[in-house]
C-alpha positions in Angstrom: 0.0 0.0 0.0 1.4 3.5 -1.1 0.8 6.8 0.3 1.0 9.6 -1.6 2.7 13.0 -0.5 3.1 16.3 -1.9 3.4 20.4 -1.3 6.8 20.3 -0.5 9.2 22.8 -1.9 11.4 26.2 -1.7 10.0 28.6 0.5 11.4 32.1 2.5 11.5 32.2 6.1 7.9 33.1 7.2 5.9 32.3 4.3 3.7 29.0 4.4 3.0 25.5 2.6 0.8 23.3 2.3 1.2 19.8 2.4 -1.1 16.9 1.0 -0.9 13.1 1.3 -3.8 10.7 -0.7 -4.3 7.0 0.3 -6.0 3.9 -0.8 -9.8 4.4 0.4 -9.6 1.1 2.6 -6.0 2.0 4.1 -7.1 6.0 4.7 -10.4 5.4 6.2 -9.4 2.4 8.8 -7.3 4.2 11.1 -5.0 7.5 11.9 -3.0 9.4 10.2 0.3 11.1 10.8 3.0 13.2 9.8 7.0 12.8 10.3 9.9 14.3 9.0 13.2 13.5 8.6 16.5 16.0 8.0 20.2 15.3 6.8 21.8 13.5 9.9 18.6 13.5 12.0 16.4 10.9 13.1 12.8 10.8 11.9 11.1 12.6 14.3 7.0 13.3 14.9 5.3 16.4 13.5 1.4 15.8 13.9 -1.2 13.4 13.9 -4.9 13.3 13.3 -7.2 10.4 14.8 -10.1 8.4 12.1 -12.4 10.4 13.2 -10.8 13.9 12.7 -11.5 14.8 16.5 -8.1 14.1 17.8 -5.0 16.2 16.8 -1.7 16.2 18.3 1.6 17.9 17.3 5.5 18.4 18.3 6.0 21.2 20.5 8.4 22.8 17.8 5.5 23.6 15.4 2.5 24.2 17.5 1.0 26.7 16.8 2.3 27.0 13.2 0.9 24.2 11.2 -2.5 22.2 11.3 -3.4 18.6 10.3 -6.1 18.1 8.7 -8.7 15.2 6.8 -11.2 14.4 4.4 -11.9 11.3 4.9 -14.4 11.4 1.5 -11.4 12.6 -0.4 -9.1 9.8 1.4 -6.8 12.8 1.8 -4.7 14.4 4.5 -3.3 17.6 5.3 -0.7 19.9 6.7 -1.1 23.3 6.4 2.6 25.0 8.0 2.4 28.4 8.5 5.6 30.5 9.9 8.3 28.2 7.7 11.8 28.4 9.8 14.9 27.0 8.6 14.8 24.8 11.1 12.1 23.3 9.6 13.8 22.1 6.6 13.0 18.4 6.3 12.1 14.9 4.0 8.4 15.1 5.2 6.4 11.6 4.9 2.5 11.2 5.7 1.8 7.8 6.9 -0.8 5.7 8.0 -1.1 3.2 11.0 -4.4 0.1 11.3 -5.9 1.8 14.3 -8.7 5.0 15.2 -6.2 6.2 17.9 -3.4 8.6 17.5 0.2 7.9 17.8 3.4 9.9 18.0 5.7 7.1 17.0 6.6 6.3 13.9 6.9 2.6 14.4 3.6 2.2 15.2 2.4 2.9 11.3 1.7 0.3 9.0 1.9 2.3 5.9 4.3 5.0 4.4 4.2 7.4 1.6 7.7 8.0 -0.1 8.1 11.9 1.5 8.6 15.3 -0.1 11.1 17.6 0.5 10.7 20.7 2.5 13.4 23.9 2.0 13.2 26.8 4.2 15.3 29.2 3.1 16.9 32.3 5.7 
């Protein structure tokens, strides 16, 4: 099962993107859905996550505040709208999906990966 991500690209400090990850109908509407994000010499770390049902977010502490996931689960699509770019937030980012309603913020615990799009924040 493939995810599908994409949004990604070169921005300027401060300005925003928007990110967007389709599924397989079966795969996208049987559980939650996050986002991760990986940089050069860094581990893959959380970003945000969104329960089945839409009613449960959650998000890293570095960009809370700044960006918002979103669903629609009739368009068997996900979201992440990042507002505030930093440099810091230069990254691979990958949308992924696990079997379960509940959210999770570790990235073992998803069954399914899209193959990522990169994110360039520029000073």
């Amino acid at each position: 099962v493939q995810l599908q991500a994409s949004g990604g690209g070169l921005v300027q400090a401060g300005n925003s993107l928007r990110l967007s990850c389709s599924a397989p109908g079966r795969t996208f509407s049987s559980g939650a859905m996050g986002w991760f994000r990986q940089a050069p010499g860094k581990e893959r770390e959380f970003v945000a996550a969104i329960s089945r049902s839409g009613f449960s977010t959650s998000y890293a502490n570095s960009v809370k505040g700044r960006f918002t996931i979103s669903r629609d689960n009739a368009k068997s699509s996900v979201y992440l709208q990042m507002n505030s770019l930093k440099p810091e937030d230069t990254a691979v980012y990958y949308c992924a999906a696990r079997s379960y309603s509940d959210i999770s913020v570790y990235w073992r615990s998803y069954h399914y990966w899209g193959q990522g799009t990169q994110v360039t924040v520029s000073s």
